[in-house]
N, C-alpha and C positions, 0 to 999 in steps of 0.2 A: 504493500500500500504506500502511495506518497507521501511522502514529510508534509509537514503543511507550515514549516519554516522559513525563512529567508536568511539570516542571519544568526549565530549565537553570540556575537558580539556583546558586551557590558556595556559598550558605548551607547550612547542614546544617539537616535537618528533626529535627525530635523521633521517637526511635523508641520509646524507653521512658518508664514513667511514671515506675519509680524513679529516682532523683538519684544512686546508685549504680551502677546498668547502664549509664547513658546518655553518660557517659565513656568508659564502656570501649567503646564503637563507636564510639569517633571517635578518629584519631592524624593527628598531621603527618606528612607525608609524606617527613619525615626521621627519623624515630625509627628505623623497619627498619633505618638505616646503623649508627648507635649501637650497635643491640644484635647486627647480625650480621655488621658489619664484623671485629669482633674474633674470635666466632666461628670465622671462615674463618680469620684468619692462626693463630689458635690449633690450630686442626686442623692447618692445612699445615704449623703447624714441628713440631707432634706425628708428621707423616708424616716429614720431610723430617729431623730431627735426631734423637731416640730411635726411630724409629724407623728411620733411617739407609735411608731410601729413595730409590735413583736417581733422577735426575729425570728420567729417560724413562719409569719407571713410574711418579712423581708425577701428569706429564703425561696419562698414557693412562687414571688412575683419576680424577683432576680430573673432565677430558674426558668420560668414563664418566656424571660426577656432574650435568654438566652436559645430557648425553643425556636421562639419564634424571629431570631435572628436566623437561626441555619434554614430555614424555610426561605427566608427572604433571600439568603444569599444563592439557592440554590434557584428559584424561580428567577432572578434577575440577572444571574448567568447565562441560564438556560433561555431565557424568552426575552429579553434586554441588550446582555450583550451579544447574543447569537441570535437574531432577527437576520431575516434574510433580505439585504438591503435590492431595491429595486430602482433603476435611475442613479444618476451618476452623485446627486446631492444626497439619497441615501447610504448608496457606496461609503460617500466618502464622513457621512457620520458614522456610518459601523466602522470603519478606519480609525476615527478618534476614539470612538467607545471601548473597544476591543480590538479590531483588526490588526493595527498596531501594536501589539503585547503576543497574536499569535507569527506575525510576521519577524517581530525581534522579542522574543519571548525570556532573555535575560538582560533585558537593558534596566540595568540595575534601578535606574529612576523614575522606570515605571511599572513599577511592581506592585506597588501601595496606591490609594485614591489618596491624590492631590488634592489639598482642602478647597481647592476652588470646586470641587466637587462633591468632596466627601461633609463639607459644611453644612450646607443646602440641604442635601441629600439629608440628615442627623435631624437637621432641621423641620424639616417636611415631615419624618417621622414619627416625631416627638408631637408636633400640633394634631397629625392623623390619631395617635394614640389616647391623644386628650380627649377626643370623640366618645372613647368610650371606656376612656378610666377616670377615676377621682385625681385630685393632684397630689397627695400623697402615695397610691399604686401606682401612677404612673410613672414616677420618680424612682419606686423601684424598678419597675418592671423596664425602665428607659436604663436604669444602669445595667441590667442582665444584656440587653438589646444590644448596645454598646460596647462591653466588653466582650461577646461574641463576635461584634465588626472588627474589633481590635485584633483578636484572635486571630480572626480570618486576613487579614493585612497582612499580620507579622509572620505566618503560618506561609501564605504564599509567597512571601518574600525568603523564605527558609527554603521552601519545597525545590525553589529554582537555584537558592546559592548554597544551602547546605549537603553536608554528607554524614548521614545519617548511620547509626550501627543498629539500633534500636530497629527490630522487626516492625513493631506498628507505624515508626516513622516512613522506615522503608517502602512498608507497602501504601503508603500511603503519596509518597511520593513517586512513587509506580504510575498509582492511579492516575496522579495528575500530568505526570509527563508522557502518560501513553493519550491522555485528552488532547496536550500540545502536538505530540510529534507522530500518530496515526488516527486516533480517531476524533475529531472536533465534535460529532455530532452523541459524542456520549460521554461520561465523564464529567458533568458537570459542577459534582461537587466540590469543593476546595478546602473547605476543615474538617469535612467529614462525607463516606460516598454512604448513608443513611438513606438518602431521598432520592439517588440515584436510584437504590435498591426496591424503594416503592415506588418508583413510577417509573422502572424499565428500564433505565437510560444505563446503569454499570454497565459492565464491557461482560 
């Protein structure tokens, strides 16, 4: 079967022409910690102190957050950034969404979501979630959320630059470099192939 690579270069490619855009798709792959480490402890003592929440219901909403993070990660993979673009202005938004990461799939600075994206994105989540939680669950349930994104950043940022001895790593880094370099259309999980397995898509 075909690679579906171009490069394995670390080097980042140029995506933009302006001098302005072309920053904002690229981030170290520590920045995510910086801006969402606080985040979460800011929600969890928002749950756990004013809002004087047990910590078995901490637990269960965290947990909750973190559920329904690997859901999201797997559904926005799979149908987000694997869209099948149609027309040359779709093309070239599956290009910046994804296409890009499969074409140089170790360009070390874009591995992780750049906060011009992953801001918004947190952002959007967090008011969706207010729809139909209180503001103290939601506070937990936004730190579980969260730290599963985070997960999911540092974990794909590992899968492609580290070397793992630990069998579970391994195979888990199996998983994901047989998504990059033979099969695109499966595979879509990234912290965990859980959802793959329920809805057909593991290899």
């Amino acid at each position: 079967m075909a690679k579906n690579y171009v490069s394995n270069s670390r080097e980042s490619s140029r995506m933009f022409k302006s001098d302005l855009l072309e920053p904002l798709s690229k981030v170290h792959f520590s920045v995510p910690l910086y801006i969402f480490v606080p985040v979460i402890g800011y929600f969890s003592w928002k749950a756990i102190s004013p809002g004087q929440m047990p910590l078995i219901s901490f637990v269960a909403y965290y947990s909750g957050g973190l559920f329904i993070w690997s859901f999201t990660e797997y559904v926005m993979h799979r149908f987000v950034f694997h869209f099948t673009p149609r027309g040359k202005i779709m093309e070239r938004i599956h290009f910046i969404f994804h296409g890009v990461h499969h074409d140089y799939p170790n360009d070390a600075k874009r591995l992780v979501m750049p906060p011009s994206v992953s801001i918004p994105l947190a952002t959007g989540f967090y008011f969706l979630f207010t729809l139909f939680l209180g503001e103290f669950t939601v506070a937990a349930f936004f730190s579980g959320f969260i730290t599963g994104y985070l997960f999911y950043d540092m974990m794909h940022y590992a899968l492609h630059h580290a070397n793992f001895k630990n069998e579970f790593w391994k195979t888990l880094k199996k998983h994901h470099m047989t998504h990059h370099y033979s099969e695109s259309n499966k595979g879509y999980g990234v912290s965990s192939n859980f959802w793959d397995k329920v809805f057909g898509s593991d290899y």
